[in-house]
C-alpha positions as YAML, in Angstrom:
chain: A
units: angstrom
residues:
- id: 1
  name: UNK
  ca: [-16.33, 65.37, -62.55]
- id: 2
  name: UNK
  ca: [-18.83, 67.71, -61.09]
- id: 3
  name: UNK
  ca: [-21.30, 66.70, -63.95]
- id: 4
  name: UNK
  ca: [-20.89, 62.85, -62.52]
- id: 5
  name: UNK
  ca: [-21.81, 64.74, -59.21]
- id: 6
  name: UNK
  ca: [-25.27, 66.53, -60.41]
- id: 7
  name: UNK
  ca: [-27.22, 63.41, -60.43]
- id: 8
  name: UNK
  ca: [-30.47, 63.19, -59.23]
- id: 9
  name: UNK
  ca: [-31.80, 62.08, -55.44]
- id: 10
  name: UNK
  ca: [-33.34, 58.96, -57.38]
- id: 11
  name: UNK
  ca: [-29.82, 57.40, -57.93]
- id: 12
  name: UNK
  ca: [-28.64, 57.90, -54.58]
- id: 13
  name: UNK
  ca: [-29.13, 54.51, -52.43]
- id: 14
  name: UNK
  ca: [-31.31, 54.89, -49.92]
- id: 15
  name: UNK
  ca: [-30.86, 55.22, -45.84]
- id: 16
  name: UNK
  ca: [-31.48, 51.54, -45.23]
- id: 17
  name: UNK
  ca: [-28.65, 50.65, -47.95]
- id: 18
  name: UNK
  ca: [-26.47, 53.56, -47.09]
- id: 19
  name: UNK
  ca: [-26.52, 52.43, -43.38]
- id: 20
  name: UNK
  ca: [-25.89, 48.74, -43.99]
- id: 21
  name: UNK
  ca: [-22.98, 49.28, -46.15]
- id: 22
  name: UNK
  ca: [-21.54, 51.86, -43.23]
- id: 23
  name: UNK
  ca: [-21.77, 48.61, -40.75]
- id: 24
  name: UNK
  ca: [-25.12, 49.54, -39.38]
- id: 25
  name: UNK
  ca: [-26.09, 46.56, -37.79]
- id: 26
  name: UNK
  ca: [-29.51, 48.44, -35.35]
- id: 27
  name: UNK
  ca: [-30.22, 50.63, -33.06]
- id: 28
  name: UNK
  ca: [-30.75, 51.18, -29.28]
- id: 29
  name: UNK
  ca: [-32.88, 52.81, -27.18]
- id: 30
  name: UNK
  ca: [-32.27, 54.14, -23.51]
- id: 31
  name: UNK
  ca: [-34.77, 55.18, -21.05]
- id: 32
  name: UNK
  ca: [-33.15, 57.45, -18.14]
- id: 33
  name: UNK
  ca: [-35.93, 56.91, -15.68]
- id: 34
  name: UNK
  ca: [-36.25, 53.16, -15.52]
- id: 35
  name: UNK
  ca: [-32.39, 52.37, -16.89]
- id: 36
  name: UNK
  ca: [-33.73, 50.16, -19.34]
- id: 37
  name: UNK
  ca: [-32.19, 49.60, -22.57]
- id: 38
  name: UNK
  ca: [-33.26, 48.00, -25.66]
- id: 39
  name: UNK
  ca: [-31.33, 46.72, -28.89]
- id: 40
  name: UNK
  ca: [-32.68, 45.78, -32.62]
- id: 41
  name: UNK
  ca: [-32.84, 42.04, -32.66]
- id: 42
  name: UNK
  ca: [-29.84, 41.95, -34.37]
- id: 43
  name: UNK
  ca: [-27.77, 43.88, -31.95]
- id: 44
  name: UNK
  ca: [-29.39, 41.41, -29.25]
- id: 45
  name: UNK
  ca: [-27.85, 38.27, -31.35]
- id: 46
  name: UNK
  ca: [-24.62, 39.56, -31.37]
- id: 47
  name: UNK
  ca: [-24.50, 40.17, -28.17]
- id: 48
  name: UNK
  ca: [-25.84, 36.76, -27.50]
- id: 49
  name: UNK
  ca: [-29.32, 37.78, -26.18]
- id: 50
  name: UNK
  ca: [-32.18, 36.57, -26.99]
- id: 51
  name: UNK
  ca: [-33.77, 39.17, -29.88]
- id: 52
  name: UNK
  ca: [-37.39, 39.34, -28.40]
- id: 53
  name: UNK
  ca: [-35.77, 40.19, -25.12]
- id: 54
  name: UNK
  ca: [-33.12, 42.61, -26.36]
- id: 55
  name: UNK
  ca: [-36.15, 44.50, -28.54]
- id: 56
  name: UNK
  ca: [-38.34, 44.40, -24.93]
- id: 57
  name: UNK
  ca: [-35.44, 46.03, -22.65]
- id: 58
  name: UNK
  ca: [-33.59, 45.30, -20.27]
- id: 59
  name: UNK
  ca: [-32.66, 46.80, -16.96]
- id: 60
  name: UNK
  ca: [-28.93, 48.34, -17.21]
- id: 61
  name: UNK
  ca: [-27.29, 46.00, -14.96]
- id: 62
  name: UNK
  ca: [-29.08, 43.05, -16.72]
- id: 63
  name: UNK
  ca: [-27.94, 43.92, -20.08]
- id: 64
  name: UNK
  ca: [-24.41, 44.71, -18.52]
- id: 65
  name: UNK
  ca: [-24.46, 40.77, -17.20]
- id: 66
  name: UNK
  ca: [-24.61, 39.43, -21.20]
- id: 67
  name: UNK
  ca: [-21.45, 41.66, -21.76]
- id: 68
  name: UNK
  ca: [-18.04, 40.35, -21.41]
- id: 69
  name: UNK
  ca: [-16.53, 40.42, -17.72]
- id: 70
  name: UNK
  ca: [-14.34, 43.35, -18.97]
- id: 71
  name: UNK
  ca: [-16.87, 45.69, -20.48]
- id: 72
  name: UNK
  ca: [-19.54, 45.34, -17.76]
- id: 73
  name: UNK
  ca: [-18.16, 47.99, -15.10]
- id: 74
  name: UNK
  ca: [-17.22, 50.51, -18.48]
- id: 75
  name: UNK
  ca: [-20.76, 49.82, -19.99]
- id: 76
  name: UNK
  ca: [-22.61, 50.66, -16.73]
- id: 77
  name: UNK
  ca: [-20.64, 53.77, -16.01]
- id: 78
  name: UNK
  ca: [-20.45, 55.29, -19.53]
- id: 79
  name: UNK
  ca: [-24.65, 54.92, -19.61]
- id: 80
  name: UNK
  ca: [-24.99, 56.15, -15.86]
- id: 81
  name: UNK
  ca: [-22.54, 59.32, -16.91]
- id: 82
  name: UNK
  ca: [-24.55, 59.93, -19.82]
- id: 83
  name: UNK
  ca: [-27.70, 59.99, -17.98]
- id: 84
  name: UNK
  ca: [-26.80, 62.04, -15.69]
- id: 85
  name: UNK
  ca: [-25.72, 64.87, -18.30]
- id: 86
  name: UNK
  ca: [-27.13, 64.38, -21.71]
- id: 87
  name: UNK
  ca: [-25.31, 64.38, -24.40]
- id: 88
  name: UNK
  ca: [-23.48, 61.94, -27.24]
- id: 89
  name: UNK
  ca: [-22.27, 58.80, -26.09]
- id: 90
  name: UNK
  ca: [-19.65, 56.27, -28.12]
- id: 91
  name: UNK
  ca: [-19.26, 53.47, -26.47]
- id: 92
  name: UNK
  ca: [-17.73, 49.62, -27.94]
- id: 93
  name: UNK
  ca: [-18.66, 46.10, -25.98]
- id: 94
  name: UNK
  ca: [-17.77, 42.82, -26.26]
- id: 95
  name: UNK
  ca: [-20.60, 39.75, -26.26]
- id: 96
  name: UNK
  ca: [-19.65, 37.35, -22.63]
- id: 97
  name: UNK
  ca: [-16.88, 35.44, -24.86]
- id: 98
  name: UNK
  ca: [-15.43, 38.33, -26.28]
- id: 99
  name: UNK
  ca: [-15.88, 36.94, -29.80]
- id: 100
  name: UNK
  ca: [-18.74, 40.25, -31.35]
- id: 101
  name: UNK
  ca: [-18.24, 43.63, -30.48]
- id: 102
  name: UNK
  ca: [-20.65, 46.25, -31.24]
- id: 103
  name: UNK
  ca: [-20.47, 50.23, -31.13]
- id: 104
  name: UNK
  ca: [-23.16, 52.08, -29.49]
- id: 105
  name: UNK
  ca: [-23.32, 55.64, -30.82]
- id: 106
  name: UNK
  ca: [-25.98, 58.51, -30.29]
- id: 107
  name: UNK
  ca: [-26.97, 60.57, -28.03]
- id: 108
  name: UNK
  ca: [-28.89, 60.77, -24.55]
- id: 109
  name: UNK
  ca: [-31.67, 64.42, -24.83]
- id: 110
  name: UNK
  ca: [-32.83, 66.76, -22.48]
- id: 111
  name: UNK
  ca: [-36.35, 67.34, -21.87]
- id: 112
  name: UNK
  ca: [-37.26, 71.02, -21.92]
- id: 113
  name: UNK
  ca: [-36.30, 71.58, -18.44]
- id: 114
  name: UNK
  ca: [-32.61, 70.60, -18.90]
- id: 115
  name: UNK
  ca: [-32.96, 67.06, -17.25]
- id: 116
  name: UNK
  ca: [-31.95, 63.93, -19.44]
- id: 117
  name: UNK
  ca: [-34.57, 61.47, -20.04]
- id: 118
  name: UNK
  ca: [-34.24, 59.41, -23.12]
- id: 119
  name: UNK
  ca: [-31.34, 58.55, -25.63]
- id: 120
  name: UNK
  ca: [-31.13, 56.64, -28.58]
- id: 121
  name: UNK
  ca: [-28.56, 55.56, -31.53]
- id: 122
  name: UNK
  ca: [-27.32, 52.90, -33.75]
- id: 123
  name: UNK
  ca: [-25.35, 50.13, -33.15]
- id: 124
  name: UNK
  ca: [-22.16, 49.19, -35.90]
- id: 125
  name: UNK
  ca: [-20.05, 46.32, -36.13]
- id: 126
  name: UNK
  ca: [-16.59, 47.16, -35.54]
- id: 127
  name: UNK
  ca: [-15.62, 44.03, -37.06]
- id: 128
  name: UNK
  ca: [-17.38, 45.03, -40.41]
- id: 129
  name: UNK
  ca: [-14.07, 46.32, -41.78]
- id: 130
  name: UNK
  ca: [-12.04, 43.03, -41.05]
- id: 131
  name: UNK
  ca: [-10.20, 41.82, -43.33]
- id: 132
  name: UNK
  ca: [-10.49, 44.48, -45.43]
- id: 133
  name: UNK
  ca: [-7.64, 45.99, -47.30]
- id: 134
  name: UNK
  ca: [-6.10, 48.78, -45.33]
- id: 135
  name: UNK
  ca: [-8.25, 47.57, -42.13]
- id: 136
  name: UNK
  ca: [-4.98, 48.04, -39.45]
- id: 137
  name: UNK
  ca: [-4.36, 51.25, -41.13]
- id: 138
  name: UNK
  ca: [-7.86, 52.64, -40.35]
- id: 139
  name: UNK
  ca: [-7.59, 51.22, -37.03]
- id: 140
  name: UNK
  ca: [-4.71, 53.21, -36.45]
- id: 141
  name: UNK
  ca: [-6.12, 56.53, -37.70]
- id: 142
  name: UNK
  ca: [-8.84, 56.01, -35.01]
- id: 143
  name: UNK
  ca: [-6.33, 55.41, -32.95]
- id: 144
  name: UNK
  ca: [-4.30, 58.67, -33.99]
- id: 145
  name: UNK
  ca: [-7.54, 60.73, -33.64]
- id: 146
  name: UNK
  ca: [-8.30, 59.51, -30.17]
- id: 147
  name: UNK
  ca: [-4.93, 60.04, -29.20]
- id: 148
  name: UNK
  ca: [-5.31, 63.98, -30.68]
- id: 149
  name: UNK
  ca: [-8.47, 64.43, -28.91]
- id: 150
  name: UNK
  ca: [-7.10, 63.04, -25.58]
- id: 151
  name: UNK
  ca: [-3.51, 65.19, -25.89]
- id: 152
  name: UNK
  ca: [-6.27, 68.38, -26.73]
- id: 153
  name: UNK
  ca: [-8.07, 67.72, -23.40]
- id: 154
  name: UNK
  ca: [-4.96, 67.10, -21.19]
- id: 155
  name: UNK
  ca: [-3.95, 70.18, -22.38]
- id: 156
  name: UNK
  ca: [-6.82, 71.73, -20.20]
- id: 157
  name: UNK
  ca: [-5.89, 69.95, -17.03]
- id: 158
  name: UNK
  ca: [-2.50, 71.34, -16.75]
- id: 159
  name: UNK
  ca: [-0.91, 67.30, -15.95]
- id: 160
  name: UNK
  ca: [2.43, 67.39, -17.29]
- id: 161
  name: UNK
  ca: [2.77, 63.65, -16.44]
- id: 162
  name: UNK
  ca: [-0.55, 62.58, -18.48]
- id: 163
  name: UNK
  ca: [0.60, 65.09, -21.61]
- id: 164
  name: UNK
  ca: [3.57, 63.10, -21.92]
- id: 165
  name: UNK
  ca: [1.96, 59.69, -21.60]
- id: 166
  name: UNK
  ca: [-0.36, 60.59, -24.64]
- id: 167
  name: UNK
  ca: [2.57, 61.69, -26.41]
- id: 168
  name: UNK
  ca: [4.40, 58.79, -26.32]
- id: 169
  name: UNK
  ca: [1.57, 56.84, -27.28]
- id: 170
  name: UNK
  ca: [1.15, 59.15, -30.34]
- id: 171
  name: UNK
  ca: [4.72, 58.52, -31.00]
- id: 172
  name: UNK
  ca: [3.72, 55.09, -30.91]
- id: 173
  name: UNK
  ca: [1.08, 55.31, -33.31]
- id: 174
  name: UNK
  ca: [3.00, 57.20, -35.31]
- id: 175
  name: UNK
  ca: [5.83, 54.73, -35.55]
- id: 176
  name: UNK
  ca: [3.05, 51.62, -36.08]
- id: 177
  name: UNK
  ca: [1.32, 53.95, -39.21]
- id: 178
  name: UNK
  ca: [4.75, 54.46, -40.67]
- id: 179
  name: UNK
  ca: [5.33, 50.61, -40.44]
- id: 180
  name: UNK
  ca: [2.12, 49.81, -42.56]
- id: 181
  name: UNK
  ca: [2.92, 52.29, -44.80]
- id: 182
  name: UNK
  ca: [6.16, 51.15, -45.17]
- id: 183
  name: UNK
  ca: [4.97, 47.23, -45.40]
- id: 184
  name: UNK
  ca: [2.59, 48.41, -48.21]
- id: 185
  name: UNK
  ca: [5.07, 49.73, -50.66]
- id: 186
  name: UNK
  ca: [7.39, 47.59, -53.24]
- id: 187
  name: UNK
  ca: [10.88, 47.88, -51.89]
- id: 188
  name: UNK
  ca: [13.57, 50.57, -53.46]
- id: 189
  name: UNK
  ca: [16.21, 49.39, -55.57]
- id: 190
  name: UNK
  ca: [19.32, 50.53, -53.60]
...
């Protein structure tokens, strides 16, 4: 097997390809200063804007008004928290009928004085994986990981009340991940 792994760089697929087959679908760009943000054209379709207006920017608030009713508020805070900060930001939206999501992911950077000023990322489709075999299952191990990460943090804030929330939804998870599992096996002579 490691032989099968010593290939050379030339058979590797390239960025582009690698990307598209991860559900790459563009990228977005965030200036802090004006709180404009532009999409690939792409993105901008899915999010039913028009592409030559998604690719120009868009003030924050005006891009928030093509999301659904539901995301807007999130959208706008998540971008205004991240500006004010730095750092990575994942963030999923809906288009105004709910019907395309997309996944923001990267990161907003410090200038060399500390201050944030301009982030950037790609977009994916979470719906890429639909349909797919073992899609709910993968959903689920997000879900589980989340859920791990969020009972790791309420751990710091010393909320017995919130600990035990995010362990029953674990429990929850747990019980919904045994269920697939279970659904995907033939069944056991008795």
């Amino acid at each position: 097997m490691a032989a099968s792994l010593r290939r050379s760089s030339q058979d590797l697929p390239d960025l582009k390809a690698a990307l598209k087959a991860s559900g790459v679908v563009g990228t977005w760009l965030y200036d802090v200063r004006s709180h404009r943000i532009a999409v690939s054209a792409q993105v901008g379709r899915r999010l039913g804007l028009r592409p030559e207006l998604a690719e120009s920017g868009l003030h924050l608030t005006a891009f928030a008004d093509a999301l659904h009713r539901a995301d807007r508020s999130r959208f706008t805070a998540a971008f205004e928290a991240a500006a004010e900060r730095g750092g990575p930001l994942d963030l999923t939206v809906r288009n105004q009928d709910g019907a395309a999501r997309v996944s923001l992911r990267g990161q907003i950077a410090c200038d060399s004085r500390g201050r944030p000023h301009q982030g950037c990322g790609i977009a994916l489709a979470p719906a890429f994986w639909a349909g797919e075999k073992g899609h709910d299952q993968a959903i689920l191990n997000r879900m589980a990981e989340h859920a791990i990460a969020l009972r790791d943090l309420c751990g710091d804030l010393r909320q017995p009340g919130l600990s035990a929330a995010i362990e029953d939804v674990m429990m929850e998870i747990g019980f919904e991940l045994a269920r697939q599992l279970q659904a995907g096996r033939p069944e056991l002579p008795h």
